[in-house]
C-alpha positions as CSV (number, residue, x, y, z in Angstrom):
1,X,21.0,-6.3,-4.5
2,X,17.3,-7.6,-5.1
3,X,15.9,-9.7,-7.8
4,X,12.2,-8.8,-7.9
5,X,9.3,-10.4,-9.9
6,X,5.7,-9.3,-9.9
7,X,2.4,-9.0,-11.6
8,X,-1.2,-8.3,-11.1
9,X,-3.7,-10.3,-13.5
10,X,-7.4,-10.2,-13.9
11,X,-9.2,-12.9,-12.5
12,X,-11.9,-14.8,-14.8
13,X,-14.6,-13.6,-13.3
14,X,-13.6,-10.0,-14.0
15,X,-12.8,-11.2,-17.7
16,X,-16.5,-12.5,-17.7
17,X,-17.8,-9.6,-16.8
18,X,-15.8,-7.7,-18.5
19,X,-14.5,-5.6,-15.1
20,X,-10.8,-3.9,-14.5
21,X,-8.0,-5.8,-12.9
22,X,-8.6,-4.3,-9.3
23,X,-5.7,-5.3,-7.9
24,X,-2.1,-3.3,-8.1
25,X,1.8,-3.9,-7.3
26,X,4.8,-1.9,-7.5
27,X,8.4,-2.3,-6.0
28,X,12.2,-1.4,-6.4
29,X,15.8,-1.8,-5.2
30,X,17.1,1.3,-4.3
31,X,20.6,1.4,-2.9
32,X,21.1,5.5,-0.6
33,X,24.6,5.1,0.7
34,X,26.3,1.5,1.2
35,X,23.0,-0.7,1.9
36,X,20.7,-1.8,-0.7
37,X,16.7,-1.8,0.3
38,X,13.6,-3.8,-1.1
39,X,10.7,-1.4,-1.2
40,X,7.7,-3.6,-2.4
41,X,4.2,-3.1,-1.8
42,X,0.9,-4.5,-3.1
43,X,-3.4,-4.4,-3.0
44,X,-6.5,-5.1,-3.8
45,X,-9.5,-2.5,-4.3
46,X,-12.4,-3.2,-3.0
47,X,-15.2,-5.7,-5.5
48,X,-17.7,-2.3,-4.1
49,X,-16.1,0.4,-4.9
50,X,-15.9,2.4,-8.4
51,X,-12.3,3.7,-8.6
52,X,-10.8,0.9,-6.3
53,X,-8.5,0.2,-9.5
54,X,-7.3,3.5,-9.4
55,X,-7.1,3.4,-5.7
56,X,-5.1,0.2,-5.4
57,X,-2.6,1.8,-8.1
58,X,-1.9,4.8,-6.4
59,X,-1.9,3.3,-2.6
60,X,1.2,1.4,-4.0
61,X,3.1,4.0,-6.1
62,X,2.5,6.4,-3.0
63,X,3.6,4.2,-0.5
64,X,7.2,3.3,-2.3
65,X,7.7,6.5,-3.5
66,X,7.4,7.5,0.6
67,X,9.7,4.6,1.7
68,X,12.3,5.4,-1.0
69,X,12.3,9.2,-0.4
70,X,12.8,8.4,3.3
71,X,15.5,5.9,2.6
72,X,17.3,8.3,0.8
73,X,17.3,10.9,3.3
74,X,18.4,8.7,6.2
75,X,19.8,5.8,5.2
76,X,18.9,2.2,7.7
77,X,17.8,4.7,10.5
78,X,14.1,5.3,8.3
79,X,13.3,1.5,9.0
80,X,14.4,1.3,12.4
81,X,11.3,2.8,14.1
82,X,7.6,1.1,13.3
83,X,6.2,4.1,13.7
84,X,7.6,5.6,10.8
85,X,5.7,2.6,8.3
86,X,2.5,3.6,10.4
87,X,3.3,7.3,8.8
88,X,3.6,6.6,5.8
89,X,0.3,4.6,6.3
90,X,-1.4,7.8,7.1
91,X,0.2,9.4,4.0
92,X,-1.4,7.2,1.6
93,X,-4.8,7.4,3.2
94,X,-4.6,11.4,2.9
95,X,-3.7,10.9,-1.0
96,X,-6.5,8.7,-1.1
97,X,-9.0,11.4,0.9
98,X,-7.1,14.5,-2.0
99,X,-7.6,12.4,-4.8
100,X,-11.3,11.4,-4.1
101,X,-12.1,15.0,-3.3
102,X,-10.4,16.2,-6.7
103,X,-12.8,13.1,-8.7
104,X,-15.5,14.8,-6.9
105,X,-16.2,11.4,-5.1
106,X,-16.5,9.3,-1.3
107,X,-13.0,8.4,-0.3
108,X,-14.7,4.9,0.0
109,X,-14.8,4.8,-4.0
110,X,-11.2,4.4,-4.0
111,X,-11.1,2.0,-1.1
112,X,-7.9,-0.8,-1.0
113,X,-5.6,-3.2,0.9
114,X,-2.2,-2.5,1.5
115,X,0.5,-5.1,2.0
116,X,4.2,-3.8,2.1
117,X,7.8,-4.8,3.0
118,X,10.8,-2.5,3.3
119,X,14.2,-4.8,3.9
120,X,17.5,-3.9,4.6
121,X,20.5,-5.6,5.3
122,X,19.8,-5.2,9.1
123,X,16.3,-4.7,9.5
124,X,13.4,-4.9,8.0
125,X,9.8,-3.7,8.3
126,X,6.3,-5.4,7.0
127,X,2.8,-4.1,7.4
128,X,-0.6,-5.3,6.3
129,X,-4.1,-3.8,6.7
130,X,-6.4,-6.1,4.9
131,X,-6.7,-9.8,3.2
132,X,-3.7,-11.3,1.4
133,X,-0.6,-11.8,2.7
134,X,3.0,-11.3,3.4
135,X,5.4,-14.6,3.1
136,X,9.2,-15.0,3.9
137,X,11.8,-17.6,4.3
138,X,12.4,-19.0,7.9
139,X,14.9,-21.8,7.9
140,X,14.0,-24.1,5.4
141,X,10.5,-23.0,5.6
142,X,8.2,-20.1,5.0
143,X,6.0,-18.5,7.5
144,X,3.5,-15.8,6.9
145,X,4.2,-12.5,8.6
146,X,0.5,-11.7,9.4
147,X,-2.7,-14.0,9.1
148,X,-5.1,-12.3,6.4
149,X,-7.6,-10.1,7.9
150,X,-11.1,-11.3,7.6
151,X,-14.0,-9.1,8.9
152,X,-17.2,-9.8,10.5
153,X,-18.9,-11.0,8.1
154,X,-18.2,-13.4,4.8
155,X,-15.8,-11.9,1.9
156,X,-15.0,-8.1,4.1
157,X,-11.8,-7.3,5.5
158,X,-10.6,-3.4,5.8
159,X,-9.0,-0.7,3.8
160,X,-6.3,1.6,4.1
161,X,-9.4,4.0,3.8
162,X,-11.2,2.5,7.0
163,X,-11.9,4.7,9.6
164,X,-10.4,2.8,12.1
165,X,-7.1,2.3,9.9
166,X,-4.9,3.1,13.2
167,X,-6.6,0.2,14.8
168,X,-6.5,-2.6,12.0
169,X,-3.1,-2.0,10.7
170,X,-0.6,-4.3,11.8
171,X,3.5,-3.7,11.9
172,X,6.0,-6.4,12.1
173,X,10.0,-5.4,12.7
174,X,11.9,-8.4,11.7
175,X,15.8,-9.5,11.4
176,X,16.6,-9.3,7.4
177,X,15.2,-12.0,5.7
178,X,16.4,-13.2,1.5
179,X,13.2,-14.2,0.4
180,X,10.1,-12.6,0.4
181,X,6.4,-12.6,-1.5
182,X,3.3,-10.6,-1.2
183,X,0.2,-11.7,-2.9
184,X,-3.7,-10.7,-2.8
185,X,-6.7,-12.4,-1.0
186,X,-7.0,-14.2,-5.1
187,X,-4.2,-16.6,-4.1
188,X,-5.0,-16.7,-0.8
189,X,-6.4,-20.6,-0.9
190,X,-3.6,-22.0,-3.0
191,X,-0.9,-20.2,-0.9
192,X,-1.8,-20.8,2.7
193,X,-3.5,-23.1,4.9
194,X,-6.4,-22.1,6.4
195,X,-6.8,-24.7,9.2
196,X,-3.1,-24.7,10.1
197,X,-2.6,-21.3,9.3
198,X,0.6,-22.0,8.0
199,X,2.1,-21.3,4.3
200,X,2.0,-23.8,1.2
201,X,5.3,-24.4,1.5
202,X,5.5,-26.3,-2.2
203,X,3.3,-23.5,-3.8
204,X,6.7,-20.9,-3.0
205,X,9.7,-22.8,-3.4
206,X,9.4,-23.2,-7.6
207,X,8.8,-19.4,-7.9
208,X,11.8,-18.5,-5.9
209,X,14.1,-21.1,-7.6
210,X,13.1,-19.9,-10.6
211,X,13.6,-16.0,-9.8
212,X,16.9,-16.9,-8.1
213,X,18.1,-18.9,-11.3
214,X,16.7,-17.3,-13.8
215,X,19.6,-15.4,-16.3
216,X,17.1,-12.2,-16.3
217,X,14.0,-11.6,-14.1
218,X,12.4,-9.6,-16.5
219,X,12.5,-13.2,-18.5
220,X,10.1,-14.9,-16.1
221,X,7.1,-12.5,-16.6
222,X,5.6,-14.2,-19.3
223,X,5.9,-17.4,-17.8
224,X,4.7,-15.8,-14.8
225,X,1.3,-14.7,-15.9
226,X,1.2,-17.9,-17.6
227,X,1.0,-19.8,-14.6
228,X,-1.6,-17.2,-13.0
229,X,-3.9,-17.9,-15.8
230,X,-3.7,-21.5,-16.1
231,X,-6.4,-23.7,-15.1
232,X,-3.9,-24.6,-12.4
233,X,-4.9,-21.7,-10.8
234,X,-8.4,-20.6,-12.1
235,X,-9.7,-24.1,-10.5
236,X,-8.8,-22.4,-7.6
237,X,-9.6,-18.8,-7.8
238,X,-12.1,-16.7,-10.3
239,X,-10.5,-13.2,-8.4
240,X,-7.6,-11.0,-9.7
241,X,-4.3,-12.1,-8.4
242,X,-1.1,-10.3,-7.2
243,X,1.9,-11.9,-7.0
244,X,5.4,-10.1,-5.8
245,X,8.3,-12.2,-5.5
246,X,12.0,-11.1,-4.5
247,X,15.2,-12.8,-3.4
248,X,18.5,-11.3,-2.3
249,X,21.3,-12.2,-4.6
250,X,23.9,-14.1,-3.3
251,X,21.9,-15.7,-0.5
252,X,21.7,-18.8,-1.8
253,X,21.3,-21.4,-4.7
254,X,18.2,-22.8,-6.6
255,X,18.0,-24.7,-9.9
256,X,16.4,-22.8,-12.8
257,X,12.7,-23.8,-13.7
258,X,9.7,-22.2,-14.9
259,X,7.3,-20.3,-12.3
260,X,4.3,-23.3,-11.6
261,X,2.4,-25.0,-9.1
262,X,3.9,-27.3,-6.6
């Protein structure tokens, strides 16, 4: 089984200003037949777009309840193809495309990233289309599964709206991995390094000690937002942030602290 951690927090510039939290998560551990799955997904609407709160929310409920009505029906064999994650891709953009047309409004309104992991206990599946990024444990390191997606010109990536969403989204088939995190372009530059393009290896390893030894996950969520809101953080980044942590039980040992800054 899966302990999973996550949260999505306004950033202070959204507070000054008095905007939405833009950003979304959602995730489970679901368990059809003898294997237990991760389904976790996150995003980020677009700073542009009116309804990208709403469109970030329902990219993410759509996409896991796809991956876990899938899972259910056929077990390990619903991960095993990439193709399958590029489906379910294309089934979150058409919600997107029926939900705009019922608020009477330009798909692009709704416009978000999409950053999701499906893991098994003998495969596992990661896709991206946009900024942010997908970590997981290598060894005694952590690599990123894509690079964050930057477009042509400063501060634009692309959406799970884009037209060219068959071209930009990028699938990953991996061995099973125990620890894994998805966060939002806001946590981009205290996660990663840019000019290595490698992960902040320091920034991870508290969180997941602290989700791995904690008595309760759900007891880390205040401390959790805590640390996203501290001045730790804010120094760094004035955008909302999404964080999604999970670890497989019984994969290993950490010492119990509080989520924080390495």
């Amino acid at each position: 089984m899966w302990r999973l951690l996550q949260q999505s927090l306004e950033g202070t510039s959204h507070r000054r200003s008095a905007t939405p939290c833009q950003d979304s998560c959602a995730g489970t551990a679901t368990c059809p037949g003898q294997e237990s799955f991760l389904v976790v997904a996150c995003s980020d609407g677009a700073g542009s777009a009116g309804l990208s709160q709403e469109g970030s929310a329902l990219a993410c409920r759509r996409f896991v309840e796809l991956a876990c009505e899938a899972l259910e029906r056929e077990g390990p064999e619903a991960v095993r193809e990439p193709e399958r994650i590029r489906d379910w891709y294309r089934q979150v953009r058409q919600e997107l495309e029926a939900e705009a047309a019922r608020r009477e409004v330009p798909v692009r309104e709704l416009s978000c990233t999409l950053l999701t992991a499906v893991v098994g206990e003998q495969a596992a599946v990661f896709a991206q289309v946009g900024d942010g990024a997908i970590v997981v444990r290598e060894g005694e390191g952590y690599v990123p599964v894509f690079w964050p997606q930057a477009g042509e010109y400063a501060n634009t990536t692309w959406f799970v709206t884009s037209p060219d969403l068959e071209q930009v989204l990028q699938v990953s088939s991996r061995e099973p991995v125990d620890e894994v995190a998805l966060f939002t372009d806001g946590l981009q530059m205290l996660a990663l390094h840019f000019a290595s393009r490698s992960v902040h290896r320091p920034f991870f390893e508290p969180l997941f000690t602290a989700l791995r030894g904690a008595a309760h996950p759900e007891d880390l969520v205040v401390p959790l937002r805590s640390f996203l809101d501290s001045p730790a953080v804010n120094e760094r980044t004035d955008d909302d942030k999404t964080l999604v942590l999970a670890v497989r039980e019984g994969s290993g040992a950490g010492r119990a602290s509080s989520p924080g800054p390495g």
